[in-house]
ZADO-1210 file (C-alpha; in nm, 4 decimals, padded with zeros to 6 digits):
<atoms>
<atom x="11.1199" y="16.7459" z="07.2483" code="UNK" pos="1"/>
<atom x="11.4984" y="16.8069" z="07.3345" code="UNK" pos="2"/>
<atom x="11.5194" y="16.3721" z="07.3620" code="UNK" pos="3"/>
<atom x="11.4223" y="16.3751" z="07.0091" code="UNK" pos="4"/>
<atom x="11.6597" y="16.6361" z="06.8396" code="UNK" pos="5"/>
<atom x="12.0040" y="16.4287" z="06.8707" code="UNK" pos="6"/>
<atom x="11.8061" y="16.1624" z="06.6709" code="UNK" pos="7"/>
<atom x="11.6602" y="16.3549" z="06.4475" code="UNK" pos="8"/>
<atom x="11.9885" y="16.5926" z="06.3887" code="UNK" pos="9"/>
<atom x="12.1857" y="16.2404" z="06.3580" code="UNK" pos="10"/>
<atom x="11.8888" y="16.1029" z="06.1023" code="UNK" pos="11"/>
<atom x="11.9277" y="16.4224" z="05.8840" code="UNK" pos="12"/>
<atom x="12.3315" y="16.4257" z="05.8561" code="UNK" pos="13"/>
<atom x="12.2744" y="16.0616" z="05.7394" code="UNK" pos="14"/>
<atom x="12.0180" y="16.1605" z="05.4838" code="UNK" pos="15"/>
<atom x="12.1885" y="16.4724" z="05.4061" code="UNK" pos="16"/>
<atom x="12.5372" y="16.2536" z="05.3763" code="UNK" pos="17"/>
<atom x="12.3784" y="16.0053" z="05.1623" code="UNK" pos="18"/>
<atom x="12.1943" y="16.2475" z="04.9523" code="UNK" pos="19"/>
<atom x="12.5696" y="16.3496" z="04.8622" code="UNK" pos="20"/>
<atom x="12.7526" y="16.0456" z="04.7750" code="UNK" pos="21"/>
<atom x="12.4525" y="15.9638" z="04.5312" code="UNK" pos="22"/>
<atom x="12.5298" y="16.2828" z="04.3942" code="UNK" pos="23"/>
<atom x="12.8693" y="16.2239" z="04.3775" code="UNK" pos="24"/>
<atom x="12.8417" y="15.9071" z="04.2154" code="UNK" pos="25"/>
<atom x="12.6144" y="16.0364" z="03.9494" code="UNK" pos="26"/>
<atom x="12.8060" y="16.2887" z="03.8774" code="UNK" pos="27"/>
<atom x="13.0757" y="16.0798" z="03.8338" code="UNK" pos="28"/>
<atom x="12.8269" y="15.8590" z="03.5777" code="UNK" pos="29"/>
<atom x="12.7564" y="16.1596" z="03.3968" code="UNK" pos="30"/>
<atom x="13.1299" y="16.2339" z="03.3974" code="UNK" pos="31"/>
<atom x="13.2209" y="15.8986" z="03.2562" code="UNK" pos="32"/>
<atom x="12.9389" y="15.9699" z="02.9209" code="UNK" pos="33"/>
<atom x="13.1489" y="16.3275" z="02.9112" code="UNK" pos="34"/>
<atom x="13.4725" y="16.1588" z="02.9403" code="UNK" pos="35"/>
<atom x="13.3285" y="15.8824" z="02.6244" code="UNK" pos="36"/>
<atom x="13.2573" y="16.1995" z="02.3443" code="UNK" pos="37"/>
<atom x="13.6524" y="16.2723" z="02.5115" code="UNK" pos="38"/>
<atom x="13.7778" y="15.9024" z="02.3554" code="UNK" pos="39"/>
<atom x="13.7846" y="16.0638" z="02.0118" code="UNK" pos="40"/>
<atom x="14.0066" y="16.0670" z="01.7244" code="UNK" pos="41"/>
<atom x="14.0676" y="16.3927" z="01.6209" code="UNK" pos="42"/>
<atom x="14.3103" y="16.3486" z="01.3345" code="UNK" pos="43"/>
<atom x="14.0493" y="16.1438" z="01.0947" code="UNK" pos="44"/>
<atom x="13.8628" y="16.2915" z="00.8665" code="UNK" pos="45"/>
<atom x="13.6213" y="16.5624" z="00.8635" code="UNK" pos="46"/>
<atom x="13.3244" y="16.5546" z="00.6696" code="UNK" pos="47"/>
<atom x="13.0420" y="16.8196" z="00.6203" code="UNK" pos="48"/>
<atom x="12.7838" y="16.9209" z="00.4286" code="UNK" pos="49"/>
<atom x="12.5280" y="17.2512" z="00.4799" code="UNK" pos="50"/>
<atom x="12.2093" y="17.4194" z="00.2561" code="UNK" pos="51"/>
<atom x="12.5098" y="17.6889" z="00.1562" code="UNK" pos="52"/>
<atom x="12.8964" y="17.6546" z="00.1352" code="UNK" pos="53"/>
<atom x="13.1084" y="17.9631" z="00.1002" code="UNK" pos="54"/>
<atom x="13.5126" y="17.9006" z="00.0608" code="UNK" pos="55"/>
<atom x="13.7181" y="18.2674" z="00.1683" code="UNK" pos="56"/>
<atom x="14.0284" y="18.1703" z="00.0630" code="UNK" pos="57"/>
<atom x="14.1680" y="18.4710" z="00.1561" code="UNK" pos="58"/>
<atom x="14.0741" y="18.4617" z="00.5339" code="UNK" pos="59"/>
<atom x="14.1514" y="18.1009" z="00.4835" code="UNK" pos="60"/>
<atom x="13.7933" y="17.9654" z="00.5384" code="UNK" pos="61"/>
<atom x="13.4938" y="17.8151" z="00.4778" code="UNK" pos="62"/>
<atom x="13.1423" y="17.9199" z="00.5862" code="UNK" pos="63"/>
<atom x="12.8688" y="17.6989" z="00.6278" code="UNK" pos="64"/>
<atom x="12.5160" y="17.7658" z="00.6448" code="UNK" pos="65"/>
<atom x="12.1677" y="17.6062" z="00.6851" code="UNK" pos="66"/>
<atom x="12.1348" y="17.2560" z="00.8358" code="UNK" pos="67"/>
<atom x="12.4938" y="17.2479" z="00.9032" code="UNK" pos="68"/>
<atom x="12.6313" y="16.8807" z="00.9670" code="UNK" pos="69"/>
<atom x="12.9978" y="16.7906" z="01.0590" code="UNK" pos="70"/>
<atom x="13.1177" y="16.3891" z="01.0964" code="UNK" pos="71"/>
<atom x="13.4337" y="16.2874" z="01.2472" code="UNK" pos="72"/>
<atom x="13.4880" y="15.9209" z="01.3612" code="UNK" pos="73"/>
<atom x="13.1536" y="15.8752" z="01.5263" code="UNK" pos="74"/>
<atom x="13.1245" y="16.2097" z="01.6611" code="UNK" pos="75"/>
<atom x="12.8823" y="16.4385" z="01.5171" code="UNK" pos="76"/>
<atom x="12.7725" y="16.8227" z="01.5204" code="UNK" pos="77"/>
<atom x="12.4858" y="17.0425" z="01.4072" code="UNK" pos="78"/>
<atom x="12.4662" y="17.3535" z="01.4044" code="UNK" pos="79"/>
<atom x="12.2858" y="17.6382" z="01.1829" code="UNK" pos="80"/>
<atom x="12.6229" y="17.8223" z="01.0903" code="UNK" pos="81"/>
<atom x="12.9668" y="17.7370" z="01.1435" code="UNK" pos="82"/>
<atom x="13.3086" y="17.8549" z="01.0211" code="UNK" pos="83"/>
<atom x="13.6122" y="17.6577" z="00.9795" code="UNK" pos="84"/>
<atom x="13.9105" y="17.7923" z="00.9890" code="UNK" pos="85"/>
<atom x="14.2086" y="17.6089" z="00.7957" code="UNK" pos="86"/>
<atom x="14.5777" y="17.6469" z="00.6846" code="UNK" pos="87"/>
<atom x="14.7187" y="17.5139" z="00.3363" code="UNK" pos="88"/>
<atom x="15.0876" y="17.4993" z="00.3944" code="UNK" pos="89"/>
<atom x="15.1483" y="17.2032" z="00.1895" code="UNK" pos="90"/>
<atom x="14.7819" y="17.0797" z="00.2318" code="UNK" pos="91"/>
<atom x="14.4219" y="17.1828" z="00.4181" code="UNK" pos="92"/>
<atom x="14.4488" y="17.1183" z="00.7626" code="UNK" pos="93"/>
<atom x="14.1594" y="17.2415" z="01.0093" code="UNK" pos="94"/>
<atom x="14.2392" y="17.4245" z="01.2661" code="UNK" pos="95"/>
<atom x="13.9151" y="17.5254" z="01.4217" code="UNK" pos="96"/>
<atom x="13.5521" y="17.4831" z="01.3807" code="UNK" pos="97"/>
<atom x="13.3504" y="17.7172" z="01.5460" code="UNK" pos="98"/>
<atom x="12.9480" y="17.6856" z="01.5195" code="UNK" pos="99"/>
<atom x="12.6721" y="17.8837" z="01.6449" code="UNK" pos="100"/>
<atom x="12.2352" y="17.8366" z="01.6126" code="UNK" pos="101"/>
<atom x="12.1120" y="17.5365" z="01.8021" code="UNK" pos="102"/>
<atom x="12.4329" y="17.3359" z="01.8291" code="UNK" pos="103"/>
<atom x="12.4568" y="16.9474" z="01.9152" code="UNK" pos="104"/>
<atom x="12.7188" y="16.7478" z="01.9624" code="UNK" pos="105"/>
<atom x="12.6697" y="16.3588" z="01.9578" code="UNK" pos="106"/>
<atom x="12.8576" y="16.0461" z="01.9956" code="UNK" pos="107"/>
<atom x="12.6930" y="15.7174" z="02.0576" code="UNK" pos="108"/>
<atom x="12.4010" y="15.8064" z="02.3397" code="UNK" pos="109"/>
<atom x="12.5602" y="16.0959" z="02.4759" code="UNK" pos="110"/>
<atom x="12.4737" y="16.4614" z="02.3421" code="UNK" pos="111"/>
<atom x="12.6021" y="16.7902" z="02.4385" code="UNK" pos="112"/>
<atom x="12.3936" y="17.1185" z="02.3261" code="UNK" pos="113"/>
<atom x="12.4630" y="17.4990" z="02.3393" code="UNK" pos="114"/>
<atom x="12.4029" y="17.8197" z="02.1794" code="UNK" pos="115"/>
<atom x="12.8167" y="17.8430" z="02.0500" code="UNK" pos="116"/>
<atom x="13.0902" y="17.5647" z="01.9945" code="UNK" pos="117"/>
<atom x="13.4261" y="17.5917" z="01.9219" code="UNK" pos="118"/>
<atom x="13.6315" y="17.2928" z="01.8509" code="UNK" pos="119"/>
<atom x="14.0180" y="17.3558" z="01.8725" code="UNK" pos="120"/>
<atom x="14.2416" y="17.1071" z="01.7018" code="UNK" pos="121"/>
<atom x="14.5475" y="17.1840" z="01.7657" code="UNK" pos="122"/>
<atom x="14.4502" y="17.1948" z="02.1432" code="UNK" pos="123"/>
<atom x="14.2185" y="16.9497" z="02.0706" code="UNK" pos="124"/>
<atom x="13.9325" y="17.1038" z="02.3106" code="UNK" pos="125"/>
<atom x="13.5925" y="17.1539" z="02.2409" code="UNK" pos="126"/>
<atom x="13.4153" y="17.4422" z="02.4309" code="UNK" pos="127"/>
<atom x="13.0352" y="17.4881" z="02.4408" code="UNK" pos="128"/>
<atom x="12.8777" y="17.7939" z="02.5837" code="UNK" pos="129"/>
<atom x="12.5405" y="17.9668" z="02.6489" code="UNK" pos="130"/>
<atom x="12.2566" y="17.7083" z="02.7447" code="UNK" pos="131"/>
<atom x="12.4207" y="17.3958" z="02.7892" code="UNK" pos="132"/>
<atom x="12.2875" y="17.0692" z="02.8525" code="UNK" pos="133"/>
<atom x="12.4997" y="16.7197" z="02.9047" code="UNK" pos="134"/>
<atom x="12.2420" y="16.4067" z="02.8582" code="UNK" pos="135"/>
<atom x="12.3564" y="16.0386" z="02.9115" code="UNK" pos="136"/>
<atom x="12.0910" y="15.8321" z="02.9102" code="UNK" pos="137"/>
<atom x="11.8365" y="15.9674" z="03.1470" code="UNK" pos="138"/>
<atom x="12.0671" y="16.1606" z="03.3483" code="UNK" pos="139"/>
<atom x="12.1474" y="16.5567" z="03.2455" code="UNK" pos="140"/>
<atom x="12.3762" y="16.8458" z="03.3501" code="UNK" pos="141"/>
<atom x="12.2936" y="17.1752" z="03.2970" code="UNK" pos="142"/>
<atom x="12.5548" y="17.4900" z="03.2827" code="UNK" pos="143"/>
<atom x="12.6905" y="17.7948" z="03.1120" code="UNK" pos="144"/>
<atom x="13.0110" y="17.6244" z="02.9443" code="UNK" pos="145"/>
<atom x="13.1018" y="17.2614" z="02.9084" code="UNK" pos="146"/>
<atom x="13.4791" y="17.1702" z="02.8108" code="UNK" pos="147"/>
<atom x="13.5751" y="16.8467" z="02.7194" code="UNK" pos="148"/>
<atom x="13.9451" y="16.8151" z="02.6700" code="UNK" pos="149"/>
<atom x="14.0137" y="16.5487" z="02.3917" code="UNK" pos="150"/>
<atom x="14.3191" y="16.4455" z="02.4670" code="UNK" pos="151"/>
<atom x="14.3142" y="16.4100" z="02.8588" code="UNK" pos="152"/>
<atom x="13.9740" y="16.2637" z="02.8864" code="UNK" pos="153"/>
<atom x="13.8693" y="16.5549" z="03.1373" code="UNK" pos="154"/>
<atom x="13.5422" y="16.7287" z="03.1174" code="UNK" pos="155"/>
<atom x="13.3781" y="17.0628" z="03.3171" code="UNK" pos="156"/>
<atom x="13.0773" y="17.2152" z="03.3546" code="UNK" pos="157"/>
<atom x="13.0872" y="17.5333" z="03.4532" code="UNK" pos="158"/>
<atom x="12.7869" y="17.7716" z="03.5628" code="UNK" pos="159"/>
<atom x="12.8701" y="18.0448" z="03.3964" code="UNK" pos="160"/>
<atom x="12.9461" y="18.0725" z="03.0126" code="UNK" pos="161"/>
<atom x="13.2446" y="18.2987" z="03.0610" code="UNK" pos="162"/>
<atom x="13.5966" y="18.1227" z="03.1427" code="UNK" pos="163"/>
<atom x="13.9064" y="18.0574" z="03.1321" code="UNK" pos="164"/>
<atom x="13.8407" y="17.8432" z="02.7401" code="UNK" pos="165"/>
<atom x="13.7932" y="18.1553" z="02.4961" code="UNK" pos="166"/>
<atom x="13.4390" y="18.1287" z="02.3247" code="UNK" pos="167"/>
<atom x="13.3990" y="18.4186" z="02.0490" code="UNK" pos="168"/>
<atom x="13.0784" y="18.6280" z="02.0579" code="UNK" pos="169"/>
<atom x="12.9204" y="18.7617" z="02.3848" code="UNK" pos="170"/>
<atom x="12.7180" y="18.4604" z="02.5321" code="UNK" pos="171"/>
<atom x="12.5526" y="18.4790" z="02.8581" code="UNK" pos="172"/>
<atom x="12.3608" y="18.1562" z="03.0430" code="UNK" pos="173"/>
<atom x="12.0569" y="18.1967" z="03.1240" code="UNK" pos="174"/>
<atom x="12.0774" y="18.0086" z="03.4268" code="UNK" pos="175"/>
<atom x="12.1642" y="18.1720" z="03.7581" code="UNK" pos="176"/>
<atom x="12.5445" y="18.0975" z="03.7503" code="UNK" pos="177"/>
<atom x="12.5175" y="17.7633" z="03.9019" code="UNK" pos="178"/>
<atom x="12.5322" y="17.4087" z="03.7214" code="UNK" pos="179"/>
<atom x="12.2263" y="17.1869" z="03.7930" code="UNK" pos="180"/>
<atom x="12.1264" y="16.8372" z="03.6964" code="UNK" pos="181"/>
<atom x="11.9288" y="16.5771" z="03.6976" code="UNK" pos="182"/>
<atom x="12.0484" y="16.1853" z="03.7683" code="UNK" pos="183"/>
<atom x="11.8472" y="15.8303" z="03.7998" code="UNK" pos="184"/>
<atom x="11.9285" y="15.6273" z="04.0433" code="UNK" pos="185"/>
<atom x="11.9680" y="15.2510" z="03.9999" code="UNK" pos="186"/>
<atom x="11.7059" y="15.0403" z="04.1166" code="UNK" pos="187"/>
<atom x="11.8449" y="14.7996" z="04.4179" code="UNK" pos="188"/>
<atom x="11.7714" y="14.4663" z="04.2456" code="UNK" pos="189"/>
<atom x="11.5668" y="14.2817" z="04.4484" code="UNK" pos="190"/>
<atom x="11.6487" y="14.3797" z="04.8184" code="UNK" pos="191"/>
</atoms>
């Protein structure tokens, strides 16, 4: 029994060691598709349309509601409500969009959901929060708050929906505070 444990100890750190690097390198897959919504221009135009549009020029906003559907350059959100906030020195420039109900975000075959976005422009960030799910493909990542930095290209995935990004309105993951996936691994052709 004892001749057998430095073998089997040795077999398991491989496993184990292997199990991680396929990890890693999925992750990094999954990081890539994250890093692909990040290749976005966020200066063209922004189109919407929603069951209801309210305009509160005074708070300098508009409110849409009901089978809300935002466009910019290939990238795409949905959402049951959203606000977005603008200025009009000179001419309508948005600052923020911030949506809430059921939100996706897509762009080509990846798609980011959560319960609240908010899409900075001037830092030109967009933060998810509460329930959120990263799918490429087959592979997913699941966490409480998903940043993907426009301009750098980085992307997180956090377990918890509170950070460091501010998200308005009190969301809490459901999960248990830890981020969790799922990844395929390619099929070794032919060996």
């Amino acid at each position: 029994m004892t001749s057998r444990s430095p073998f089997n100890a040795r077999t398991a750190l491989r496993n184990a060691t292997m199990g991680f690097m396929l990890t890693c390198a999925a992750f990094a897959g999954i990081q890539a598709g994250a890093q692909a919504i990040a290749g976005h221009n966020s200066d063209a135009p922004v189109d919407y349309a929603a069951d209801r549009i309210e305009l509160q020029d005074r708070e300098k906003r508009v409110v849409l509601s009901g089978n809300v559907d935002v466009t910019q350059a290939g990238l795409r959100l949905r959402a049951a409500r959203t606000i977005i906030n603008y200025t009009d020195a000179g001419s309508l420039k948005i600052q923020r969009i911030m949506a809430t109900g059921g939100v996706t975000v897509t762009r080509g075959n990846e798609r980011a959901s959560g319960d609240v976005a908010v899409y900075d422009f001037n830092r030109r960030i967009i933060t998810m929060a509460g329930n959120v799910r990263l799918l490429r493909g087959t592979d997913t990542l699941n966490g409480g708050r998903l940043v993907i930095d426009l301009q750098s290209g980085v992307s997180s995935v956090d377990g918890n929906a509170s950070g460091s990004a501010p998200v308005t309105g009190a969301v809490k993951s459901s999960g248990n505070g830890r981020v969790s996936g799922s990844f395929s691994v390619p099929k070794d052709g032919g060996k």
